[in-house]
N, C-alpha and C positions, 0 to 999 in steps of 0.2 A: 372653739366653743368649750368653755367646761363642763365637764360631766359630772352630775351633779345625783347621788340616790335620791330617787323618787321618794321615799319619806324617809322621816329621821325627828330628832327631836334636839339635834344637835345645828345651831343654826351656823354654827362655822362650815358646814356642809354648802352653806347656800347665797354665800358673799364672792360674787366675784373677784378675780386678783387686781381688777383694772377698779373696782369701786372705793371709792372713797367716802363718799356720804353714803348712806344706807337708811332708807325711808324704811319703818317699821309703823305699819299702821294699824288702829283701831275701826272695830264699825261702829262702835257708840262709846258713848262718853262713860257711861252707868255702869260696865260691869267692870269691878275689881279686878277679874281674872288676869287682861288682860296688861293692868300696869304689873301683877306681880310675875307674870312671864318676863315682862318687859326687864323688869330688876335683873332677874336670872340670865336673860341671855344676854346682855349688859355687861355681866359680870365674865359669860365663857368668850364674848367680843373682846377682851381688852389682852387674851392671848394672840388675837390677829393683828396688835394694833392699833385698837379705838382707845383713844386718850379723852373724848368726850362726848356728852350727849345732850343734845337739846329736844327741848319740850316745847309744846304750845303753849306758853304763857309770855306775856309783857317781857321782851326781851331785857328792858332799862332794868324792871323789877327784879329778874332772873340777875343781874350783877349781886346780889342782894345775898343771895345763895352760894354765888359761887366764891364769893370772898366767906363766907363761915365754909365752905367743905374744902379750904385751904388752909382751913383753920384759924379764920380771923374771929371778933370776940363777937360776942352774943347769945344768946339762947336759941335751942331749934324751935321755942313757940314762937321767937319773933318773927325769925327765918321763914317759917309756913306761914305763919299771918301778912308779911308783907313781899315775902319775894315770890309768893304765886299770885298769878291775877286768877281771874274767870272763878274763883272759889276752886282753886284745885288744890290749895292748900290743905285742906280739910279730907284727901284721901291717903289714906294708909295706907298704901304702896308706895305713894310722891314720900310720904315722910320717911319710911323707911328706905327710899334711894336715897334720900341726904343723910339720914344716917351714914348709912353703906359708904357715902364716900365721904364725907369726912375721918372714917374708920378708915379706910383703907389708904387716904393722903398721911394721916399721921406719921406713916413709920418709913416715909418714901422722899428722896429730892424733889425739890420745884419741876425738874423736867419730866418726872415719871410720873407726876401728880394728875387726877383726872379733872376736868374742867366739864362744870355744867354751864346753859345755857338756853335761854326763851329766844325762840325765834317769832314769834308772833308781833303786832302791832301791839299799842294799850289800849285795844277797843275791845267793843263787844259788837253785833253785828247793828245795832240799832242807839246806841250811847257811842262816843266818844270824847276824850274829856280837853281840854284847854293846852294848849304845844307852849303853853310859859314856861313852862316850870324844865321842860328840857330845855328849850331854847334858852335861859337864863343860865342854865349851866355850863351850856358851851360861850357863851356871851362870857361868863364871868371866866374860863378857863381862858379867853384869847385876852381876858383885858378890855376888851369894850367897854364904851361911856352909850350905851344901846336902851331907850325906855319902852320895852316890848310891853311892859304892863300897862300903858297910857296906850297903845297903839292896839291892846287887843282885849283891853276891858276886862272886866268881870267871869272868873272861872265859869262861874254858874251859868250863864249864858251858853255857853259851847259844851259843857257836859247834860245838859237836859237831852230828856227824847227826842223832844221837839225840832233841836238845832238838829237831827238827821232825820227826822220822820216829815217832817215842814220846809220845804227848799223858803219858803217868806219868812223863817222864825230862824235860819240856818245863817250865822257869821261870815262862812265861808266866804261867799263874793266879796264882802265887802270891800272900800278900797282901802281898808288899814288891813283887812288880812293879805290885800295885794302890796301893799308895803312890805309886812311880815317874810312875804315868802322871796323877795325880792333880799330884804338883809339876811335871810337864813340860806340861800345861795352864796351869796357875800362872805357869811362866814364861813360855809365849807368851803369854799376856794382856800379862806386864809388859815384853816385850821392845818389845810396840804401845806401850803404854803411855810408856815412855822413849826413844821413835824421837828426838821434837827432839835428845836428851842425847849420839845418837854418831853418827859420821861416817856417810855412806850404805853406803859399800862394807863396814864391818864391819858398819852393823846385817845389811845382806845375808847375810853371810859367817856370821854367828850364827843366823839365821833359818835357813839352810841346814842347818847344825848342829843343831838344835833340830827342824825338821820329820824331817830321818833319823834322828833319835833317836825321834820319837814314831812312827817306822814301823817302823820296828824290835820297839818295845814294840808294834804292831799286829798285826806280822804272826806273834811270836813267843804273842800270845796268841790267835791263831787255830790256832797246832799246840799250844795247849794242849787244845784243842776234844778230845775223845774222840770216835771214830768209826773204825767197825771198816772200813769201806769205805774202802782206800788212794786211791784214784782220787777219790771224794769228796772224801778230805784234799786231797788235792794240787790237785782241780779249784778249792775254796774258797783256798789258798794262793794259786794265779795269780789269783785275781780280786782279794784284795788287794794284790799287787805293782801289777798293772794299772791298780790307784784310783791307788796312790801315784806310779806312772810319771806319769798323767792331771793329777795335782795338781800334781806340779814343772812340766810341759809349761804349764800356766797360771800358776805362780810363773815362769819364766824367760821367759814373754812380755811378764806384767806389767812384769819388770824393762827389757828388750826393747823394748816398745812405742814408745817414742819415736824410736829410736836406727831401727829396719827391721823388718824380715822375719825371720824365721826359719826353715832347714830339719831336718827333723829326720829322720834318717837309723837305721832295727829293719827288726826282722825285720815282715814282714807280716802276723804273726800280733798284733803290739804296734800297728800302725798302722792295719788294715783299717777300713771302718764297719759293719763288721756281725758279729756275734758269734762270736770267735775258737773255733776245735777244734782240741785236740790228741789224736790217739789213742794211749792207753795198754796193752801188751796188745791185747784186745780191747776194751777202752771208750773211748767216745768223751768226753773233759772237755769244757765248753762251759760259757766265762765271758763275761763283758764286757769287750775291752779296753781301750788307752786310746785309740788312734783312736777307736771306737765312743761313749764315754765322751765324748771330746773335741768330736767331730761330735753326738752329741746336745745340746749345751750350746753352742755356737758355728756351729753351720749351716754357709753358704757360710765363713766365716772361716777353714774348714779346709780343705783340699784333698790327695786323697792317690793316688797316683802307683804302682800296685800293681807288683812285678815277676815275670817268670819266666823259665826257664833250659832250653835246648835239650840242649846236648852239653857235656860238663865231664868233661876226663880227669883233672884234680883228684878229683875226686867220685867216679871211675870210673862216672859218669853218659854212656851212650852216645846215639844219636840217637834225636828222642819218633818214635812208630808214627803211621801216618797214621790221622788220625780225631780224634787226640787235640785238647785247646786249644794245648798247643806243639806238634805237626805241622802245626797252622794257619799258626802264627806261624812256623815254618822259614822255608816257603817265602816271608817276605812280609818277613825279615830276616835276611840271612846272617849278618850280623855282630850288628848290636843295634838297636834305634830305637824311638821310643815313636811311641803309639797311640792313640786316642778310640775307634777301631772295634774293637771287641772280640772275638775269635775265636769261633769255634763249633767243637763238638765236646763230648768227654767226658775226664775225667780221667785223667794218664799213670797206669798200672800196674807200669811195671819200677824201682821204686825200693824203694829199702831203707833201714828207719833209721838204717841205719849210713853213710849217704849226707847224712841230714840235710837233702834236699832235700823242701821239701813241692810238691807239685807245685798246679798252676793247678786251680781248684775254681771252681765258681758263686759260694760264699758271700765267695771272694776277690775276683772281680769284680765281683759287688753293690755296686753302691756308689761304687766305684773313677772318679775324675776322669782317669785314664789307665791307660794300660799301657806298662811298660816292658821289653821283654825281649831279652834274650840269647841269638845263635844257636849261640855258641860261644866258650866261656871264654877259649881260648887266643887267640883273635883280640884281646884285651884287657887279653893281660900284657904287663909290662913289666921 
């Protein structure tokens, strides 16, 4: 077992030798602090190693990125406006990590260069948009004579609310998307198949293409599913986001694996090892994520790095009550530092989901190869 100082602020302290992926998570989306930690220890990771890092956004879109921090042509507004999905282009931390590395690829060989990366599907939990426009891609990369456009009609129809919120408004069943997903099998066999016949980086770039195509037609024919239970719907919707988040995280090590390490930087609820909850209303959903997913299929291979959040006037998040898991952790980090000793206590109360903060839970510490957390936000802007 390694032995590992109880705090520190130095996270080379808390990666195991056997891990290769390295889940580093957030508990909400909202506070800056935590991407611009993330930059920083980003940067002390790539003395262990890490040659790359993925984010939770649009995987296909993420290519977008990582061809300008290799220094291909473009401007970094384009770069943030089209190769983050979910609007995370728009935070200044994300921006300044593409800066950071296209800065730090200029002066270095193709094999020492860093490589970003989305691991996410291109949805959001309630929208999903049209698998043409991937699946035309790999379609045009094999040579196909394929008219997926006549077979799956109109974008607009599949990126409305409706076609997920509505199982009778939803494409998915149809029998043309059951043709669809019947040639986009078709084609991943023949993409294996003709690997020797094209370069590496485009069969990549096509595979890419091709698997967010086939998640698409997944995840659009699971809100064809009829079920009067909303909370249900949406509980089954995360768990297949979740699979196909767990599937790229395995496809982007594969490609990975030679080259180093990888950290990959979500929310907690996407990274945990033990079975994600979001409560809805009054109901609690409880899927599989892809940490969970991940660590059950790779063991020690995986390592994950839990966080939490004290005071954030971002957030209008005031200081935790004593008793709590983050009243533990106040007193034991003013500012921020990571942990092997785990807090004791119970879970904070004064939060609101309009805050976006999940607060510290048992089920998020189960598990967990550290803790990282945050005694106060503004101690860490910049």
């Amino acid at each position: 077992m390694l032995r590992l100082r109880h705090m520190s602020q130095d996270i080379r302290d808390f990666v195991p030798p056997s891990c290769e992926l390295l889940g580093l998570g957030e508990p909400t989306h909202g506070e800056p602090a935590f991407g611009w930690l993330r930059n920083d220890l980003f940067d002390r990771l790539t003395g262990l190693g890490f040659r790359s890092i993925a984010l939770e956004i649009d995987r296909v879109a993420a290519l977008a990125v990582d061809d300008y921090v290799q220094g291909g042509p473009g401007s970094l507004d384009d770069v943030m406006r089209d190769g983050f999905s979910h609007g995370w282009g728009a935070y200044a931390p994300n921006r300044a990590l593409v800066t950071w590395l296209r800065d730090h690829n200029a002066t270095r060989p193709p094999e020492e260069r860093l490589t970003f990366h989305g691991f996410d599907a291109p949805t959001e939990n309630t929208t999903a948009p049209s698998p043409r426009a991937h699946l035309e891609h790999a379609r045009d990369h094999l040579g196909l004579d394929v008219d997926l456009a006549g077979l799956l009609g109109d974008d607009e129809r599949w990126g409305h609310t409706d076609a997920i919120m509505d199982p009778a408004r939803s494409p998915g069943a149809t029998p043309e998307a059951g043709k669809v997903r019947v040639i986009a099998d078709d084609m991943l066999a023949r993409l294996y198949e003709r690997a020797p016949e094209s370069p590496r980086a485009a069969w990549l770039r096509a595979k890419t293409h091709l698997t967010a195509g086939i998640g698409l037609l997944r995840y659009h024919r699971q809100a064809a599913v009829p079920l009067d239970d909303q909370g249900a719907r949406m509980c089954l919707l995360l768990a297949v986001r979740d699979a196909i988040m767990a599937e790229n995280l395995f496809d982007i090590r594969d490609a990975e694996t030679r080259r180093g390490r990888t950290l990959v930087f979500s929310h907690n609820l996407h990274l945990k090892k033990t079975p994600s909850t979001w409560r809805l209303g009054d109901k609690a959903l409880t899927w599989h994520g892809a940490g969970e997913i991940v660590a059950s299929l790779w063991g020690d291979r995986y390592a994950f790095i839990a966080t939490s959040l004290g005071r954030s006037p971002v957030l209008g998040l005031g200081e935790p009550a004593d008793g709590t898991y983050e009243g533990d952790l106040r007193r034991r980090f003013p500012t921020w530092g990571l942990t092997t000793a785990m807090p004791s206590g119970v879970s904070r109360t004064d939060t609101t989901p309009q805050m976006g903060y999940f607060p510290l839970a048992p089920d998020t510490l189960d598990g967990a190869d550290a803790l990282l957390h945050v005694g106060d936000g503004t101690a860490l802007g910049r």
